[in-house]
C-alpha positions as CSV (number, residue, x, y, z in Angstrom):
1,X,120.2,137.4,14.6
2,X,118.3,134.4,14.4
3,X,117.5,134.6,10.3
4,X,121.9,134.6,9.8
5,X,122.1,131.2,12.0
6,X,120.3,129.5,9.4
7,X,121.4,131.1,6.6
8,X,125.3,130.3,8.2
9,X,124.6,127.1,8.5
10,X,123.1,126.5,5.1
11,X,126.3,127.9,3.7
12,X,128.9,125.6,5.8
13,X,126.6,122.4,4.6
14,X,127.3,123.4,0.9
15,X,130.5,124.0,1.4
16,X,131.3,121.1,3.4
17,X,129.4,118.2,1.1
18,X,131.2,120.4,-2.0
19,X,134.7,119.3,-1.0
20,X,134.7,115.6,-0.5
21,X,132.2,115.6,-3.6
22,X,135.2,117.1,-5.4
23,X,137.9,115.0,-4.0
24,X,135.5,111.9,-4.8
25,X,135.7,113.4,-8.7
26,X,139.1,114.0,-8.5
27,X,140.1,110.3,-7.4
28,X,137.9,108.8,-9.8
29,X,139.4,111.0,-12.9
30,X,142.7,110.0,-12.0
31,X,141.7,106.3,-11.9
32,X,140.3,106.4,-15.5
33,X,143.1,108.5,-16.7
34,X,145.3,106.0,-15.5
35,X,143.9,102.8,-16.5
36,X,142.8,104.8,-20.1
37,X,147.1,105.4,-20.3
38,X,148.0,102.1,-19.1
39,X,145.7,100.6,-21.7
40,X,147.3,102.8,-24.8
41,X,150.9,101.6,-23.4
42,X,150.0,98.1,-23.5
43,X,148.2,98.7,-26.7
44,X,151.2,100.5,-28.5
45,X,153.9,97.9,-27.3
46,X,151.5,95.5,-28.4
47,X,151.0,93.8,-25.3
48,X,147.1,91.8,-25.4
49,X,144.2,93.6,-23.9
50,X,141.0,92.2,-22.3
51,X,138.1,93.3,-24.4
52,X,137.6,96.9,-24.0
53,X,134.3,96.6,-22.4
54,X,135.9,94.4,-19.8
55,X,138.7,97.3,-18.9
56,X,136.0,99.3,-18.4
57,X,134.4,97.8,-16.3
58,X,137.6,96.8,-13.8
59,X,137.0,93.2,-14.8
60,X,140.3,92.5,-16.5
61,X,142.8,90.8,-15.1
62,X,146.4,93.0,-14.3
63,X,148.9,90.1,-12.9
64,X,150.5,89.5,-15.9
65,X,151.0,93.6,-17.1
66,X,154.2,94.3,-15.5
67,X,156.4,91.4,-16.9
68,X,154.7,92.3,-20.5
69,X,155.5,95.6,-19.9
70,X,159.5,94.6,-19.6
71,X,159.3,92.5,-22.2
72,X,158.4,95.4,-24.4
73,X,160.6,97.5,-22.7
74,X,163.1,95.1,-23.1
75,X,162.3,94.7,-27.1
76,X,162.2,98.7,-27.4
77,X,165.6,98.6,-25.8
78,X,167.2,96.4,-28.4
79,X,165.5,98.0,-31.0
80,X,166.8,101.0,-29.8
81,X,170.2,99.8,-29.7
82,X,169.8,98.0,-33.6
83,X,169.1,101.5,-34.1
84,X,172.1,103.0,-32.7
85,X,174.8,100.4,-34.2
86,X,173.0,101.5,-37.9
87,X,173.6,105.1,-37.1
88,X,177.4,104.1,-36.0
89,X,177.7,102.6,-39.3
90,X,176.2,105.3,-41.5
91,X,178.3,108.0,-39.9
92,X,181.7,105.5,-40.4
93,X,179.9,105.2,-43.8
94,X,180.1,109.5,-43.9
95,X,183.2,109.8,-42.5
96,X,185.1,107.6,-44.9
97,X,183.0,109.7,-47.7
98,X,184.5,112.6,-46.3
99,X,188.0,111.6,-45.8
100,X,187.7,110.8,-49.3
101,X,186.9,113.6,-50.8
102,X,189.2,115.6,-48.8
103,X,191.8,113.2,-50.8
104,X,190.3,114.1,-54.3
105,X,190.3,117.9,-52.7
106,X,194.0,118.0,-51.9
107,X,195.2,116.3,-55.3
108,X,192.9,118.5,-57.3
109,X,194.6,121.4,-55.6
110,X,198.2,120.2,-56.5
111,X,196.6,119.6,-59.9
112,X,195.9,123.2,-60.4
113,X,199.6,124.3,-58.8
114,X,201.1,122.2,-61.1
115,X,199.3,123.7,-64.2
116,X,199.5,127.1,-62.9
117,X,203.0,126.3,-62.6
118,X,203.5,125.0,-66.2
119,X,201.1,128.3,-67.4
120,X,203.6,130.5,-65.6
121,X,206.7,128.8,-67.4
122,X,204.8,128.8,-70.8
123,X,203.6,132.8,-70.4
124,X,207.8,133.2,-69.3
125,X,208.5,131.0,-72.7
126,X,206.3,133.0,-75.1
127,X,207.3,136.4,-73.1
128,X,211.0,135.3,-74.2
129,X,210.5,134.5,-77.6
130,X,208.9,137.6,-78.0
131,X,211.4,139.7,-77.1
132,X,214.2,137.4,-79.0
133,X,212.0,138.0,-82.0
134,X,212.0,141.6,-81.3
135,X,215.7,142.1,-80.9
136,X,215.8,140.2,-84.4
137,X,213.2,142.8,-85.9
138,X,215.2,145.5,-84.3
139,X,218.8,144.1,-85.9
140,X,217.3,144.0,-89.3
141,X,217.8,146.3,-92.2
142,X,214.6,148.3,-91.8
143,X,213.5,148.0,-95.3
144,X,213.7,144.5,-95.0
145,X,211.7,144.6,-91.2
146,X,209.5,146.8,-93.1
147,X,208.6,144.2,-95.7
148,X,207.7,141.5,-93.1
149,X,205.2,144.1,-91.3
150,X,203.5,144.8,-94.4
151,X,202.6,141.7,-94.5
152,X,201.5,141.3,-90.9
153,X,198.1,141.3,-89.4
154,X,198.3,145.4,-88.3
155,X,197.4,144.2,-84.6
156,X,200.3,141.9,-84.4
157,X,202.7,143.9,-85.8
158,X,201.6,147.1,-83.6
159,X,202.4,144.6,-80.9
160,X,206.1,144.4,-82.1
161,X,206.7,147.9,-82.9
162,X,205.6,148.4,-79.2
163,X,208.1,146.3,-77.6
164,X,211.0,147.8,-79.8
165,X,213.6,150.2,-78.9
166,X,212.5,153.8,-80.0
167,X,215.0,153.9,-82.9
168,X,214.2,151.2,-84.5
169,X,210.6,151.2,-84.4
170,X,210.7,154.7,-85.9
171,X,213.0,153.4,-88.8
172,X,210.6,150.4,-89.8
173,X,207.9,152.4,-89.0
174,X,209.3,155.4,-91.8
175,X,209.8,152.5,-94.3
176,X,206.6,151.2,-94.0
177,X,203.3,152.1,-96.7
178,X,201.8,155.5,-95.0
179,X,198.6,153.5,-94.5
180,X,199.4,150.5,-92.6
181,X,202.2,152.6,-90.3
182,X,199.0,155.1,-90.1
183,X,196.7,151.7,-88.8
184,X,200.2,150.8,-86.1
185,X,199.9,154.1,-84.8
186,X,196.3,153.9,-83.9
187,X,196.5,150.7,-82.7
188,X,199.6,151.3,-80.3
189,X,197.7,154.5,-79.5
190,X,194.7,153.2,-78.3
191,X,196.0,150.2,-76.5
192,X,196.3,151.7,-73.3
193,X,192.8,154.0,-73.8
194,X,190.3,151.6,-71.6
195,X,193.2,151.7,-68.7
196,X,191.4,154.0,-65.9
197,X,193.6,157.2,-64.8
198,X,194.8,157.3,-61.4
């Protein structure tokens, strides 16, 4: 019984020096963390140090750190707010860019109505003298139509031919040469080939 006394009491001595050894360590870390911090602040809002050696050592003197320390927070402030009034400007800057481009957007889209309008009324113009120029075709002795498709490009004339009434293609069509109403045929034939069957 006697030999664990000792041996208890050894035990509670280490732990008891251990703990205000470790709060001493502690306190003292925090101390040189915060002066170390304090010292970068000052340093990066270029507030003048004491010679480095002389922080170190506690020697330094602090009564003038906190109104340098509003002055630079004070000059981050404006700068800050400089900061802020060029951003305002650069997005007016973007919005005006914007607006305008949404102008130039809007007129290039009436652009394109308009000349998809006039491409619609020039298609409705061609389609019409087309078919006038067929009905002539179609009103013509066809010997005589028969003359002018000989002397068409086969391809155009197949287009004509195509667009005439029945009758008369078949009577310009007999008074044409064998070989170019042979070429028509093909032509008018295979038109409509590449359309898929539903």
């Amino acid at each position: 019984m006697s030999g664990l006394k000792p041996g208890g009491r050894t035990r509670r001595r280490k732990a008891g020096s251990v703990l205000p050894l470790t709060a001493v360590l502690l306190i003292g870390s925090g101390l040189v963390r915060l002066g170390g911090e304090a010292g970068q602040v000052l340093a990066q809002t270029g507030v003048p140090l004491a010679d480095e050696q002389a922080l170190a050592e506690g020697m330094c003197d602090t009564s003038e750190w906190p109104e340098e320390m509003v002055r630079a927070i004070r000059g981050r402030e404006e700068n800050v707010a400089a900061a802020e009034a060029r951003l305002s400007v650069r997005m007016a800057d973007l919005a005006a860019i914007e607006a305008d481009l949404t102008a130039q957007l809007a007129r290039l889209t009436d652009a394109e109505a308009a000349l998809s309008a006039t491409l619609a009324l020039a298609e409705t113009a061609a389609r019409d003298d087309l078919a006038r120029l067929t009905q002539v075709y179609e009103n013509m002795r066809p010997a005589e139509a028969a003359a002018l498709f000989s002397q068409m490009d086969p391809a155009f004339g197949a287009g004509f031919v195509g667009m005439m009434r029945p009758d008369a293609a078949a009577a310009v069509m007999s008074n044409l040469d064998p070989s170019i109403a042979y070429v028509i045929s093909v032509i008018l034939a295979g038109r409509n080939a590449l359309v898929p069957n539903e």
